[in-house]
N, C-alpha and C positions, 0 to 999 in steps of 0.2 A: 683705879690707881690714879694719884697728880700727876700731871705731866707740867705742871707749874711748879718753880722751886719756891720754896720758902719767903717770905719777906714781899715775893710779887704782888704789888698794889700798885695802883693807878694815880696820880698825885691828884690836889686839889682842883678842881673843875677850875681857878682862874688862871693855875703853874701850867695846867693841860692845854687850856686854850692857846697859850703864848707857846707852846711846845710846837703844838698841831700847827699854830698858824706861821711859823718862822719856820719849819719843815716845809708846810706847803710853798713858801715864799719860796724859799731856795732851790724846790724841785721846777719852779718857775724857772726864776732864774737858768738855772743850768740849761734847762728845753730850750732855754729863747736863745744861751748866748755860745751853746755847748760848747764851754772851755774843753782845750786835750788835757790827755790826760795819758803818761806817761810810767811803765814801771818807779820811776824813781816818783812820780807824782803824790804814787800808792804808798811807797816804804818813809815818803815825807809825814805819813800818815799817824805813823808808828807813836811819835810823842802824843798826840790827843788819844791814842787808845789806854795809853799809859794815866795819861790823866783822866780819861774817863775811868778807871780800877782807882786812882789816887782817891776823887772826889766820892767813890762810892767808899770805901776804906771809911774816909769821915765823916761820913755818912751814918757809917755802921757805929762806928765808934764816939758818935755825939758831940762830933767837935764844929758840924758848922753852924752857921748863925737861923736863928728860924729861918728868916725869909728867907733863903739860900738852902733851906735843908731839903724840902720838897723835890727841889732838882735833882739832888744826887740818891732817891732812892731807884730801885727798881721794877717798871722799865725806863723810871724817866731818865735814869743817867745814859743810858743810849740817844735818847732823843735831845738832849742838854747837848751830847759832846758833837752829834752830826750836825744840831745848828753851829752852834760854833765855829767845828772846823770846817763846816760850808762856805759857813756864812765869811768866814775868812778869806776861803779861795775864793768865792765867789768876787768881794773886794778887791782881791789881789787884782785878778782878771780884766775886773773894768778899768785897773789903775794900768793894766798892760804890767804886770811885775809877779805873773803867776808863776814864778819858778817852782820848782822842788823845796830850794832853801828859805825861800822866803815861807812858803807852810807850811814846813817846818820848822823853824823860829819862835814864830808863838807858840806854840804848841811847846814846846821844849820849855818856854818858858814857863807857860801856863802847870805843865806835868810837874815843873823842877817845886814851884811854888809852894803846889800841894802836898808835893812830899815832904818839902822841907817843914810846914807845917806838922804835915805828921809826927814826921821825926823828931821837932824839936820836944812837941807835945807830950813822948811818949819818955825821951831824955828827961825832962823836968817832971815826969810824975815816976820814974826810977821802973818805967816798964820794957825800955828796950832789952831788944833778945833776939838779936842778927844771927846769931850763929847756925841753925837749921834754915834760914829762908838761905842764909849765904852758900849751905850744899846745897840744898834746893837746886840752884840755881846754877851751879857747877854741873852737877850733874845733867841736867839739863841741858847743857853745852858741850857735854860731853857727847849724851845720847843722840844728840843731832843729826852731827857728821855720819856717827853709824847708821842710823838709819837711812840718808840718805844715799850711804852705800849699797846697801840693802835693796833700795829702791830704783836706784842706776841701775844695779847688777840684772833686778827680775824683768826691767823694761828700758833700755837707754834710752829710748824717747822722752822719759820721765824729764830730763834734764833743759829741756824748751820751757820750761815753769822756771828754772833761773832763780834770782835771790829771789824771788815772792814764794817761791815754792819751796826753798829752805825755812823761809821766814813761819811760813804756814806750820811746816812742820815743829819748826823750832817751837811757834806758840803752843803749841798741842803738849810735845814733851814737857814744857813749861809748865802748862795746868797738868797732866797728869804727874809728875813727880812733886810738885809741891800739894797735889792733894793725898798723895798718897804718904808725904811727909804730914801734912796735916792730919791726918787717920793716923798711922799707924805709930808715930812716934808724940804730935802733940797734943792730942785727943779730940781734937775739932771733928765734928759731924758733917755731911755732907748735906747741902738741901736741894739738890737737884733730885728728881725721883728717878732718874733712868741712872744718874751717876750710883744713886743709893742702891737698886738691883743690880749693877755690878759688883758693888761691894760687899753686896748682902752675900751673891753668890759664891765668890772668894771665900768667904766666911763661912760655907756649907763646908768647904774642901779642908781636906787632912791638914792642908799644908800651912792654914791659919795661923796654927799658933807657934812656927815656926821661924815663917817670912811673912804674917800680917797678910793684910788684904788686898795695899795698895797696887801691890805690881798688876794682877791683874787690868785695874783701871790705866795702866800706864801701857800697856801691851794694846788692850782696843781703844783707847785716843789715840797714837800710833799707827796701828793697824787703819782708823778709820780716815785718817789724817792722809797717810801714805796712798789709800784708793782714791781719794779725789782727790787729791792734789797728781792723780797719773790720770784721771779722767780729764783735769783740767786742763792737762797740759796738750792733749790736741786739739783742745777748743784756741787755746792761747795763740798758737798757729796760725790759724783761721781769724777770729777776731782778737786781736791785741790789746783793744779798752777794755772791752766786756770781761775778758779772760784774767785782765790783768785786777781790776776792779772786783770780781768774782775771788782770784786767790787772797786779796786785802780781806774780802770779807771771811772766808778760812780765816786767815790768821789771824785776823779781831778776834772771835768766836774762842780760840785758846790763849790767846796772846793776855785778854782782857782778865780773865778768870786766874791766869797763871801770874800776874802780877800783882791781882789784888789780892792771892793767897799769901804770896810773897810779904807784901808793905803790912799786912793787918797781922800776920805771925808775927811781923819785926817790933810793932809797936805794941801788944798787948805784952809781950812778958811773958810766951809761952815756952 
């Protein structure tokens, strides 16, 4: 079986080298000058994940310019958005102006751009079709709070994870309920292969062609989201960078996937 989703290709050996080599710069950087790094540092974060989803969005959908398009496939738009908003903070740092606000700024600006791109894009060719990203997404904000109920209740410790550990969860609910709106209501396919054996398996059971496939997939993102993000949190304790920078990457991981199901339903017309 894949354990590679769909679409995974590697960009052009000269988009690579400039990936690889402004990665490696940054990992420099950071060693030599280890800026801190603050919960609020992590959630300043949140705009570049958004525009890493935005950028792959038009990516998917053929809207950016050649030179520019190699970046935003996949895995390069991972490695596109961590130079960036490295290479950002990294800036900030030497300029002594590394707040939370200020790397998050660009970034807001950067994510707002791309979408408003999209959006305009999909406006002017008569494809917009907000209205299931917009439950999507509701729901989603809904399901949050509960589950983080859920997860206080079985472990109060849970609760040292803080807004990153809402956040993580949030992102999770986030891709699992817009994939599951993507399957069972707008017909979109999944290309993740271990996402697609949940779905398959949902679709063994009676209850398919009653309540669809999705909840399944939104029970164990959930379920898998709520175990580490309670494993994390007495790591968080203990070390507060490492812990807090660990739940950022949790919640990239659904956060990224659940936005750009969001922005590509809004703009295709489904």
């Amino acid at each position: 079986m894949a354990i590679l989703p769909e679409g995974f290709a590697l960009p052009p050996l000269p988009y690579l080298v400039v990936l690889v080599a402004g990665l490696a710069g940054i990992t420099v950087g950071v060693v030599r000058r280890r800026p801190s790094v603050t919960d609020e540092h992590v959630l300043a974060l949140v705009p570049w994940m958004v525009s890493g989803s935005a950028l792959h969005v038009l990516y998917v959908a053929g809207l950016l310019p050649p030179v520019v398009e190699p970046f935003g496939g996949t895995p390069a738009v991972y490695l596109s958005v961590a130079v960036l908003a490295g290479g950002t903070y990294l800036g900030l740092d030497v300029a002594g102006e590394a707040t939370p606000r200020n790397l998050a700024v660009p970034g807001l600006v950067f994510a707002g751009g791309l979408v408003v791109l999209a959006v305009g894009t999909a406006l002017a060719a008569g494809t917009l079709a907000p209205l299931w990203p917009t439950i999507a997404l509701v729901v989603a904000v809904l399901v949050t709070p509960a589950t983080w109920a859920v997860m206080t209740r079985i472990d109060p410790q849970v609760t040292a994870a803080g807004t990153l550990g809402v956040l993580a969860v949030f992102g999770h609910a986030l891709d699992g309920v817009s994939t599951a709106v993507g399957v069972d209501v707008l017909g979109f396919g999944e290309r993740t292969p271990l996402s697609r054996v949940i779905l398959e398996a949902a679709g063994a059971l009676p209850t398919a062609d009653v309540i669809g496939v999705g909840w399944l997939f939104v029970l164990v993102k959930l379920a898998v989201a709520g175990l580490v993000v309670g494993l994390l949190a007495d790591y968080i304790r203990e070390e507060p960078t490492e812990g807090a920078l660990l739940l950022g990457l949790v919640a990239a991981v659904g956060l990224g996937p659940g936005v750009h199901n969001l922005l590509l339903f809004a703009i295709t017309g489904a």
